[in-house]
C-alpha positions in Angstrom: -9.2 64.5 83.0 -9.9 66.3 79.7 -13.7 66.9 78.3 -14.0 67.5 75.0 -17.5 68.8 73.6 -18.6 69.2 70.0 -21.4 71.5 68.4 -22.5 73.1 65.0 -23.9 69.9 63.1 -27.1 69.4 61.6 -29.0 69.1 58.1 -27.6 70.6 54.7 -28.5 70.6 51.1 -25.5 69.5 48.6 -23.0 72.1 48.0 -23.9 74.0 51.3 -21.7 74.3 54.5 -21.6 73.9 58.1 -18.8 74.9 60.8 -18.2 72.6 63.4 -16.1 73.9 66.8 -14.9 71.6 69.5 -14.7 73.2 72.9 -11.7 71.7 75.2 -11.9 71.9 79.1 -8.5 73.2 79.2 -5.9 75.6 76.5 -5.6 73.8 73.5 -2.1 74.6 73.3 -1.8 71.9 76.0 -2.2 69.2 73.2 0.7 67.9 71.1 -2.3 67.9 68.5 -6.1 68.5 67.9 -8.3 66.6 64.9 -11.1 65.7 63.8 -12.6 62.0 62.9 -15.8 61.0 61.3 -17.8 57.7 61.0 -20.7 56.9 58.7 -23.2 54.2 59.2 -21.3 50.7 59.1 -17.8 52.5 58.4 -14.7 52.5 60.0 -14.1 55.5 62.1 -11.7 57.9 59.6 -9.4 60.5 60.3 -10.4 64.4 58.6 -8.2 66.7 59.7 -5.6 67.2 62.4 -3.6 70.4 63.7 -0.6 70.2 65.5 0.0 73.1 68.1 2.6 74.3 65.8 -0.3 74.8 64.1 0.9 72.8 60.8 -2.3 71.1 59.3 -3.4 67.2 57.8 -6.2 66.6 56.2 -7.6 63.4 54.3 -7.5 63.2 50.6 -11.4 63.2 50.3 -12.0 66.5 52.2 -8.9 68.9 50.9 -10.1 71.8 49.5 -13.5 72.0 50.5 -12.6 71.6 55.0 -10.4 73.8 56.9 -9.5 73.4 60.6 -8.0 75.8 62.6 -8.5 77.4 65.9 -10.9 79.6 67.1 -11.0 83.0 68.9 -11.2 81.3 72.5 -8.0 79.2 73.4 -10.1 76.5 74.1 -11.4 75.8 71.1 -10.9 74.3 67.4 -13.4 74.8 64.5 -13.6 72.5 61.3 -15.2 74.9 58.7 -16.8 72.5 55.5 -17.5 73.6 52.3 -19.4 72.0 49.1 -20.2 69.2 51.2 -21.3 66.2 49.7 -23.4 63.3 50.8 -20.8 61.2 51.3 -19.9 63.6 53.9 -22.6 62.2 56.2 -21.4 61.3 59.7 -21.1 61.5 63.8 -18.0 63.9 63.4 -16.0 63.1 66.7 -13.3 65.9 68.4 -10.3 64.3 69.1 -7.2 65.7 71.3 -3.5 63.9 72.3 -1.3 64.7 75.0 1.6 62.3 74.4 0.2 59.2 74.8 -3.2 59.7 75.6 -5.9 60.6 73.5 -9.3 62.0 73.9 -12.3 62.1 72.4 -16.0 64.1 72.2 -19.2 62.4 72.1 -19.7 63.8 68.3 -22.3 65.7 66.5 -24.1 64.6 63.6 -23.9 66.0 60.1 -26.3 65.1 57.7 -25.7 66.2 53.9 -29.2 65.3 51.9 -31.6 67.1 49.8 
């Protein structure tokens, strides 16, 4: 059983940032790959950004340059670190994890980018 918990959303202006961090129950290095997926009200659920452990990093057209995903200090956890966000950045941001064939996923946090 893997748990998989995220934290650091909330309210931002336009232009301001926010660093989200997904916390694993066990060393991320146990996954063939770690990511990040957002949906907005009425959307389909989108891929953001993925990292491989290899470390080698994917993100979607719409966030490259302004997001960032990498690990954090603990072994047990990635962080997505957004930049000039934008309203149309608004959405649950869901933690995602793969080991082989089976995927995981958090519960999400909410970002909310409105003035």
């Amino acid at each position: 059983q893997v748990q998989l918990v995220e934290s650091g959303g909330g309210l931002v202006e336009p232009g301001g940032s926010l660093r989200l961090s997904c916390t694993a129950s066990r060393n991320i290095f146990d996954f063939n790959d770690m990511g990040w997926y957002r949906q907005a009200p009425g959307e389909q659920r989108e891929l953001v950004a993925i990292i491989n452990v290899g470390g080698v990093t994917t993100y979607a057209d719409s966030v490259k340059g302004r997001f960032t995903i990498f690990r954090d200090g603990p072994e047990n956890t990635v962080a997505l670190q957004m930049l000039a966000l934008k309203p149309e950045d608004t959405a649950i941001y869901y933690c995602t994890a793969r080991i082989l064939r089976n995927t995981y996923w958090g519960p999400g946090t909410q970002v909310t980018v409105s003035s």
